[in-house]
N, C-alpha and C positions, 0 to 999 in steps of 0.2 A: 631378831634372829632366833629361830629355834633353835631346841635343843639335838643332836642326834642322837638317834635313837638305835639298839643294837641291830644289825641286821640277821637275814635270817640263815645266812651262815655259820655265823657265830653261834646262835641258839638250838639249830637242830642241822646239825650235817647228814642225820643219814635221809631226811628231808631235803636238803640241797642236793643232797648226789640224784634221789628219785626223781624231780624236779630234772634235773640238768640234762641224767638221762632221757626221760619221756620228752622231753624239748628236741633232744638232737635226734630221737628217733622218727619222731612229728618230721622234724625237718630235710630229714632222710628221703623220708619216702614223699612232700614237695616234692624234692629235687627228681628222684628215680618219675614221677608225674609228669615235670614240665620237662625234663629228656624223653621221654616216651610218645610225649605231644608234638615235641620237635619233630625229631626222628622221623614219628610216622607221617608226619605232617608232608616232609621230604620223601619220604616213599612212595605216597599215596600220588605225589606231585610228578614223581619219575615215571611211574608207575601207570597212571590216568593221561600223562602226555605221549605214554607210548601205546597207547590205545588198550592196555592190558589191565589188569584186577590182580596181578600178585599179592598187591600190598595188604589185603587183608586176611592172608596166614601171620608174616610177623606180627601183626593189628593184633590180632587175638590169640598170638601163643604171650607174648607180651604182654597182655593187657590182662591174662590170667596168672601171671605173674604178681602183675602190679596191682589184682584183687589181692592176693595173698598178702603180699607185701603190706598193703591197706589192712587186710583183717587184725596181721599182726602187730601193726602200730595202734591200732585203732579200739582194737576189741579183746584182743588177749593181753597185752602189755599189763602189767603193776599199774595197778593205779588206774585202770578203765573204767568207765563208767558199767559196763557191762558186766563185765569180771566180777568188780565191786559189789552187782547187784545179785548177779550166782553166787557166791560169797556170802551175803550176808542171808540168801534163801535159807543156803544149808543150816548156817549159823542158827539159824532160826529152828529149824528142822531138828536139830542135834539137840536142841533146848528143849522140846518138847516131848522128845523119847522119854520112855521112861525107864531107867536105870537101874 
C-alpha cells in the first residue's frame, strides 16, 4: 500500500479554484456546442422537409455566438495558452526597455 500523498487542494487553492474554473467554463461552452448542433440539426430537418432554407440565419447568428463563446473560453480566459504567450511577449518587451 502506498502512501497518500497531499492533494493539490490542500497545497495550492488559488490553483484549484483556477483549475476548477477554466474546467467548468471548457465544459460550458461543450455543452452551448452540442445544444447548437442539436438544435440546428432539428431546424435544418424542419426546415429542408418543408422545402425551405430558413435554417441557416439561426445556423449563423448562433454559430457567431458560439465563435465568441469559443474565443472566450478558449483564447482570452486566465490561464490560455495564448493569453500566456501575449503575456510573456510583453513581459519580455518591458525587460528590455531601458529605464
Amino acid at each position: 500500500m502506498t502512501a497518500a500523498t497531499p492533494s493539490t487542494r490542500t497545497t495550492n487553492p488559488p490553483l484549484e479554484r483556477l483549475a476548477r474554473r477554466r474546467a467548468a467554463a471548457k465544459l460550458g461552452w461543450y455543452t452551448h456546442a452540442l445544444v447548437y448542433a442539436l438544435v440546428n440539426v432539428g431546424l435544418a430537418a424542419i426546415a429542408l422537409g418543408n422545402g425551405q432554407s430558413w435554417h441557416a440565419y439561426p445556423l449563423l447568428g448562433w454559430g457567431l455566438g458560439l465563435a465568441i463563446h469559443g474565443a472566450a473560453v478558449w483564447l482570452l480566459s486566465p490561464g490560455a495558452r495564448w493569453r500566456e504567450q501575449l503575456v510573456e511577449r510583453e513581459r519580455q518587451a518591458l525587460m528590455r526597455q531601458p529605464r
